[in-house]
C-alpha positions in Angstrom: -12.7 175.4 108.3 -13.8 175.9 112.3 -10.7 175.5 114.4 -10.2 172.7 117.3 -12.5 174.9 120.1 -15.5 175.6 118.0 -18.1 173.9 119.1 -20.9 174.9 116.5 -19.8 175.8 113.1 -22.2 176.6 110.1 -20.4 176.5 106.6 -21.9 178.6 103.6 -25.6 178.4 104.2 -28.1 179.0 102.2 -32.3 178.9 103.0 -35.0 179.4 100.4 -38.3 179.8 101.0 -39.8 178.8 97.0 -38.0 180.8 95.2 -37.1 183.7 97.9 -33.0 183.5 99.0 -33.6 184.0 102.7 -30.1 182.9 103.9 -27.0 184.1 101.7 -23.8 182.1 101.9 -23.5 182.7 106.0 -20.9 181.5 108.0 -19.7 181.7 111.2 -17.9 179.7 114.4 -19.1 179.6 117.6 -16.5 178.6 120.0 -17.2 176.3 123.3 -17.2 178.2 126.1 -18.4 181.6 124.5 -21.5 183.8 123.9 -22.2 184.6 120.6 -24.7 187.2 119.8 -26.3 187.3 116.1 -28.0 190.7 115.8 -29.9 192.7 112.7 -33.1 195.1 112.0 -36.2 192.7 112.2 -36.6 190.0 109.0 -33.2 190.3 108.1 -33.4 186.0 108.8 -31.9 185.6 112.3 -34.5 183.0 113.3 -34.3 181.3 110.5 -30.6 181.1 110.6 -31.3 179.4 114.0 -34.1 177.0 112.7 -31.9 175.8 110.1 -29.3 175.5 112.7 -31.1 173.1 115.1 -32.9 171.5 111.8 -36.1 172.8 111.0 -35.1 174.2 108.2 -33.5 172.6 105.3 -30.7 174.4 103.8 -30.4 174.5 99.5 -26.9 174.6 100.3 -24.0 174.4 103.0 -23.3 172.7 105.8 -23.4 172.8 109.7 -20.9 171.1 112.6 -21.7 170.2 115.6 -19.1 168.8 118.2 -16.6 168.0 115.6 -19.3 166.3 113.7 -21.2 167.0 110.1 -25.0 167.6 111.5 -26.4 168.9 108.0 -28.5 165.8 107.7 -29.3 164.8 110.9 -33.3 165.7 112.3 -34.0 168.2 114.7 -34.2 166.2 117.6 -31.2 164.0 117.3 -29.8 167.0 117.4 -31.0 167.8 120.5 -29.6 164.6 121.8 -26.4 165.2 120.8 -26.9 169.0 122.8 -28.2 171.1 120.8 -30.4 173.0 122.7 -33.1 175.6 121.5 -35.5 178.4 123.0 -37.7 179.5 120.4 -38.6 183.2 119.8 -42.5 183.1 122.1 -41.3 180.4 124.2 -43.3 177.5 123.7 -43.6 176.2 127.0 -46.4 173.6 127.5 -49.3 175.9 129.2 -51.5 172.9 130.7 -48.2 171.2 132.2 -46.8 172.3 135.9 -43.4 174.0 136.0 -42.4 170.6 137.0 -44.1 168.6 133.9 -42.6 171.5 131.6 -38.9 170.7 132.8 -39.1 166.4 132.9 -39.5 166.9 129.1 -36.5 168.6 128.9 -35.1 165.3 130.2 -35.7 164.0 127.3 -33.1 165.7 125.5 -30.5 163.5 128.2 -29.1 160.3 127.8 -31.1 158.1 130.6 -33.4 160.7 131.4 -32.9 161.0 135.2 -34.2 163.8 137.7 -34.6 167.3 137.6 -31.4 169.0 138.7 -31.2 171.1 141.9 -28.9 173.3 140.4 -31.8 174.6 137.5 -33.5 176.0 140.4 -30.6 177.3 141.9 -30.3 179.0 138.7 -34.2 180.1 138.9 -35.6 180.1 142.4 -38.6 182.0 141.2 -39.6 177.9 139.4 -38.5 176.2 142.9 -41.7 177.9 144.6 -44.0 177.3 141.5 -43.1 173.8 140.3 -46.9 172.8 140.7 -48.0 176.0 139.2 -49.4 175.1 135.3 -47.3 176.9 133.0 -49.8 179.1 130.9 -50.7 180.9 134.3 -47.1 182.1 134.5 -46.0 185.8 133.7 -43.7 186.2 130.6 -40.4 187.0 132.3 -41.7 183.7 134.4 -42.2 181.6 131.5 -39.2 182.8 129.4 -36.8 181.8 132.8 -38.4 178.3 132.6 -37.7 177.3 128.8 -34.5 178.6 129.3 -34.3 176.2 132.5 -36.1 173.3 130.1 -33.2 173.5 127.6 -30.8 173.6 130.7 -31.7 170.4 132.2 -31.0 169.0 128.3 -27.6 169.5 129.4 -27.1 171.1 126.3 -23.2 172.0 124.6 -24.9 174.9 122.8 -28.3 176.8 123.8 -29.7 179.0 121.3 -31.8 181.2 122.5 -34.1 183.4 120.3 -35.1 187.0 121.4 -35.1 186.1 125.3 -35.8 189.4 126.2 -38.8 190.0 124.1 -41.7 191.6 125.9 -40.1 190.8 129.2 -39.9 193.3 132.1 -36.8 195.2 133.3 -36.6 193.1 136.1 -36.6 189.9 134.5 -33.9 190.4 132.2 -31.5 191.1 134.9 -31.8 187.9 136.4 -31.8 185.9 132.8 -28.5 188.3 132.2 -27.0 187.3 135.7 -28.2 183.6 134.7 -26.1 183.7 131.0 -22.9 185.1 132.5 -22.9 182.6 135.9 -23.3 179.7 132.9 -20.5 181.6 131.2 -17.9 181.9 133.9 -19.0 177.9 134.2 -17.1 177.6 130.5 -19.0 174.6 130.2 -21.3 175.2 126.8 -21.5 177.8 124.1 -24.8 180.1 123.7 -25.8 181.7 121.1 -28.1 184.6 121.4 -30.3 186.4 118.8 -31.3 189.3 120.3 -32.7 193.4 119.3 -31.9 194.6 122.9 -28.4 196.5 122.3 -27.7 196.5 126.1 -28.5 193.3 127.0 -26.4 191.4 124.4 -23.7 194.4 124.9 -23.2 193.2 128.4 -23.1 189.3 128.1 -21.5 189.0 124.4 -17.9 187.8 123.4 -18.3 188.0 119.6 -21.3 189.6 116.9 -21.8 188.9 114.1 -24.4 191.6 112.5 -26.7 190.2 109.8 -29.0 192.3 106.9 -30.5 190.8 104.2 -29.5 187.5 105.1 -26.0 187.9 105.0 -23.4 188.7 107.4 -22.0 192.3 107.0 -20.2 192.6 109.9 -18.4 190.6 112.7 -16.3 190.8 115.4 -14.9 190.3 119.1 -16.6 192.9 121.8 -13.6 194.8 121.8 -13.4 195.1 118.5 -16.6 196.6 117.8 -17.5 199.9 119.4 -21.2 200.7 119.9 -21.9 202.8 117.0 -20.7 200.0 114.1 -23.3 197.6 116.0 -26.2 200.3 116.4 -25.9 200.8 112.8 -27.1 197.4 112.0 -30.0 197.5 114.4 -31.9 200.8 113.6 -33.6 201.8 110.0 
């Protein structure tokens, strides 16, 4: 049962796809505040786990918490509303939109809609100077810091974000990393983080949990874990 500070809990989960068993019985707490890293080879269903979390995947069986509050039924985007928020694995900005357009949908996700918030581009001063730029003519590392910033003005309690560094350049992920651990000190939401890049999740992570097959095999504080029980998980 997830304790008092858990924010996000997901209770014996289970995903099919037909008759394939893509999630197995998984498990874990995700307390507020935190950074949670889920990590595992390629296919072993860490976006999936994440889809069923925010809802666009129904599970066969379990159950997920959000805020104190049974979710397992609930559609994707009233569980945005309620601060859930989500960066898919590619993105999915909206490439004809300005930087601008891209984050008023965001606002969406808010009770009473409202402005863009200063403080998103505090976060990301690279969007401040292109907020009239369309978002398809972007770089990648430019594009993956403004649906990060999208989900942020959502004002989420939990931002999932899945594989933020993937084909991003050096650069780039030092500033998203800098980003995650400023909105970490903050205390104010939970993020959980499916990533491959051993370093990056390394640095910003408070607990793992390391998934093959579908199934968690292993999981654990930072300091628990050395290096070398993670790698294991992540290489053939």
């Amino acid at each position: 049962m997830q304790s008092a500070e858990t924010t996000l809990a997901v209770e014996e989960l289970d995903i099919h796809y037909g008759g394939s068993r893509i999630l197995r019985d998984i498990s874990l707490q995700v307390p507020g505040g935190s950074i949670v890293a889920v990590m595992g080879r390629n296919g072993v269903g860490k976006t999936t786990l994440l889809k069923a979390i925010m809802g666009l995947l129904v599970p066969s069986k379990g159950r997920v918490f959000f805020a104190g509050e049974d979710v397992t039924a609930l559609t994707a985007d009233k569980r945005t509303r309620r601060g859930l928020g989500y960066v898919p694995q590619g993105r999915e900005i909206f490439p004809q939109l300005t930087v601008r357009e891209n984050l008023e949908i965001g606002l969406q996700a808010r009770e009473g809609g409202g402005e863009v918030p200063e403080e998103v581009f505090a976060l990301f001063p690279v969007l401040a100077d292109m907020q009239e730029r369309m978002g398809g003519n972007l770089s990648g590392g430019q594009q993956q810091q403004l649906a990060i910033a999208r989900a942020l003005v959502g004002e989420p309690k939990v931002l999932m974000l899945d594989e933020p560094t993937e084909g991003i350049q050096p650069s780039i992920i030092l500033e998203i990393e800098k980003v995650l651990l400023q909105l970490k000190e903050r205390g104010e939401f939970a993020i959980v983080l499916v990533e491959q890049y051993f370093d990056f999740a390394r640095q910003i992570a408070d607990h793992f949990f390391l998934m093959d097959r579908g199934s968690i095999l292993l999981q654990g504080t930072a300091d628990e874990l050395s290096d070398e029980s993670i790698k294991t998980h992540l290489t053939f």
